[in-house]
C-alpha positions as YAML, in Angstrom:
chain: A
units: angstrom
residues:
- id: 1
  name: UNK
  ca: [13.55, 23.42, 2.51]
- id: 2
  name: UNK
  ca: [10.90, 24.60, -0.24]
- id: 3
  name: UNK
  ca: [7.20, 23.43, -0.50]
- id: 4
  name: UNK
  ca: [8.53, 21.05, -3.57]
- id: 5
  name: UNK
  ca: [10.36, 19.11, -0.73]
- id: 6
  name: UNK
  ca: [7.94, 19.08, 2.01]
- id: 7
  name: UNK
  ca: [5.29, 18.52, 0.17]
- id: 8
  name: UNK
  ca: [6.86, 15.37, -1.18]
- id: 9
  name: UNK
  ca: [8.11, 14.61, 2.02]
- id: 10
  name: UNK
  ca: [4.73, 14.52, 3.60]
- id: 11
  name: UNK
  ca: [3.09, 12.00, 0.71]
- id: 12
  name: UNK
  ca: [6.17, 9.87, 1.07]
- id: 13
  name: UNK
  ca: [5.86, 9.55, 5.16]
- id: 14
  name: UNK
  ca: [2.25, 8.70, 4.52]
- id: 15
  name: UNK
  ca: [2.45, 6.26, 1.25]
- id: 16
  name: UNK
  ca: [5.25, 4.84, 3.70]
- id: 17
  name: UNK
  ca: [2.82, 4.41, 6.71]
- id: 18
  name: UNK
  ca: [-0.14, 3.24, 4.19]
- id: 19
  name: UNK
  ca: [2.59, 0.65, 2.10]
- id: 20
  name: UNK
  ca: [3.10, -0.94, 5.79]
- id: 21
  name: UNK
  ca: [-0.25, -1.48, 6.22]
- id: 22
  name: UNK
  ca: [-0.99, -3.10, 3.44]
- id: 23
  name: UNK
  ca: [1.52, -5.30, 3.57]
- id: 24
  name: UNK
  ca: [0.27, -6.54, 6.40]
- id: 25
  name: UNK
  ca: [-2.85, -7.40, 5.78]
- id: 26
  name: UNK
  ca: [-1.42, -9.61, 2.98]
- id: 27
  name: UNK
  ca: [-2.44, -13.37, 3.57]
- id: 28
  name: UNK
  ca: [0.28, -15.73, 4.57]
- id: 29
  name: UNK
  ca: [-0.84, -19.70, 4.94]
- id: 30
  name: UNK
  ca: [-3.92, -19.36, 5.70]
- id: 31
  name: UNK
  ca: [-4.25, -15.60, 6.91]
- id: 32
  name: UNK
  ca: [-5.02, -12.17, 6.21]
- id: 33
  name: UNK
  ca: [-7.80, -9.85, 4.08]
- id: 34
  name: UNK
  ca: [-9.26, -13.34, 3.06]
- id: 35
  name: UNK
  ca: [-10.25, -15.57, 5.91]
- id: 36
  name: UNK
  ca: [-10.85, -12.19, 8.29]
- id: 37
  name: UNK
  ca: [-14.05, -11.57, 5.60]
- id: 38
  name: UNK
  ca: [-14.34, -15.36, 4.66]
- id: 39
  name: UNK
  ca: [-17.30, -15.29, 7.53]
- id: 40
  name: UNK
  ca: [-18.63, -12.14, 6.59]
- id: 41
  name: UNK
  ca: [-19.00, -12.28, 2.86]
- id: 42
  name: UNK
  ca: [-21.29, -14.87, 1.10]
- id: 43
  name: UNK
  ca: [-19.49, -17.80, 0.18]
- id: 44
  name: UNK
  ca: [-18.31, -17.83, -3.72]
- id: 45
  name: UNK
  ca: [-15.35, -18.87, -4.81]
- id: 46
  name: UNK
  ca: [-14.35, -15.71, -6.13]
- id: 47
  name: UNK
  ca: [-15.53, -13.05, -3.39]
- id: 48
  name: UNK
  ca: [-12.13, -13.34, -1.48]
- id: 49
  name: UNK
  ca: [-10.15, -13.50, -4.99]
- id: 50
  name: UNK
  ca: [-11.39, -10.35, -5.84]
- id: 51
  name: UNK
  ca: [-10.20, -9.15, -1.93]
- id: 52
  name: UNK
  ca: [-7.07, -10.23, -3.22]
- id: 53
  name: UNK
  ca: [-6.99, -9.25, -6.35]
- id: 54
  name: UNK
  ca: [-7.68, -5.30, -5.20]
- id: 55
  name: UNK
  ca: [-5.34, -5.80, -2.24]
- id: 56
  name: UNK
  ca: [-2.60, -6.51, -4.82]
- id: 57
  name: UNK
  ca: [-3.17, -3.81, -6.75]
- id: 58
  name: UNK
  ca: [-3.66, -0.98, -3.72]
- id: 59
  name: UNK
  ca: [0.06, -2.49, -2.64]
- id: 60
  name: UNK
  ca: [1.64, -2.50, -6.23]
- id: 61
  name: UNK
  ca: [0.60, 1.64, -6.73]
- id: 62
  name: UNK
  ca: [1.27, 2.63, -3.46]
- id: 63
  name: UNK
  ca: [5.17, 1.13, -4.05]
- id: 64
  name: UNK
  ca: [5.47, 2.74, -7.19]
- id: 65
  name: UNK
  ca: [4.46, 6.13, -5.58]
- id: 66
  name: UNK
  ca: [7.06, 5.64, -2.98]
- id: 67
  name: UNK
  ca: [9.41, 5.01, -4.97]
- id: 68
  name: UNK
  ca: [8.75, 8.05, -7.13]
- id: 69
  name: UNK
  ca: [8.91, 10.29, -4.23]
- id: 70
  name: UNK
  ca: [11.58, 8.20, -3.04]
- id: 71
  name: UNK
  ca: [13.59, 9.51, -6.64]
- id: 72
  name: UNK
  ca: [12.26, 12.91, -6.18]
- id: 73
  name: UNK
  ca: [13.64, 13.09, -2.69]
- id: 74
  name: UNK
  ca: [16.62, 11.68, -3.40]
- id: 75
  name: UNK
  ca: [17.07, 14.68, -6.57]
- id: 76
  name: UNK
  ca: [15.66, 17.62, -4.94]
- id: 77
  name: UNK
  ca: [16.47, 17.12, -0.65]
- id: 78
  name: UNK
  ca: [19.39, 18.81, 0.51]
- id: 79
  name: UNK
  ca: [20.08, 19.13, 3.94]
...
């Protein structure tokens, strides 16, 4: 295995790890990133949107990194 592989191994174990995450902290009905700060930030209408908003857009780049090193993997990995 060259440093190509493990090196793309490494960031794909870790986008993995860090694509679960924020997955989870997605709101369902009434859950999530949103109503765990709802107490803690002031209360405007758009303070949680913008939670959201960010969320949504830390989850969308860290899929499209995994699958990149998902492709990559799949081209340059052999066993």
């Amino acid at each position: 295995m060259n440093a190509l592989v493990g090196l793309v191994l490494v960031v794909h174990v870790t986008v993995s790890i860090a694509l679960i995450v924020f997955i989870l902290l997605h709101s369902g009905k009434g859950a999530g990133v949103s109503s765990m700060f709802g107490n803690v930030m002031p209360s405007t209408s758009s303070g949680t949107g913008i939670i959201e908003k960010n969320l949504d857009r830390i989850t969308i780049a860290l899929s499209i990194v995994f699958a990149i090193t998902l492709l990559i993997l799949m081209v340059t990995y052999t066993p």
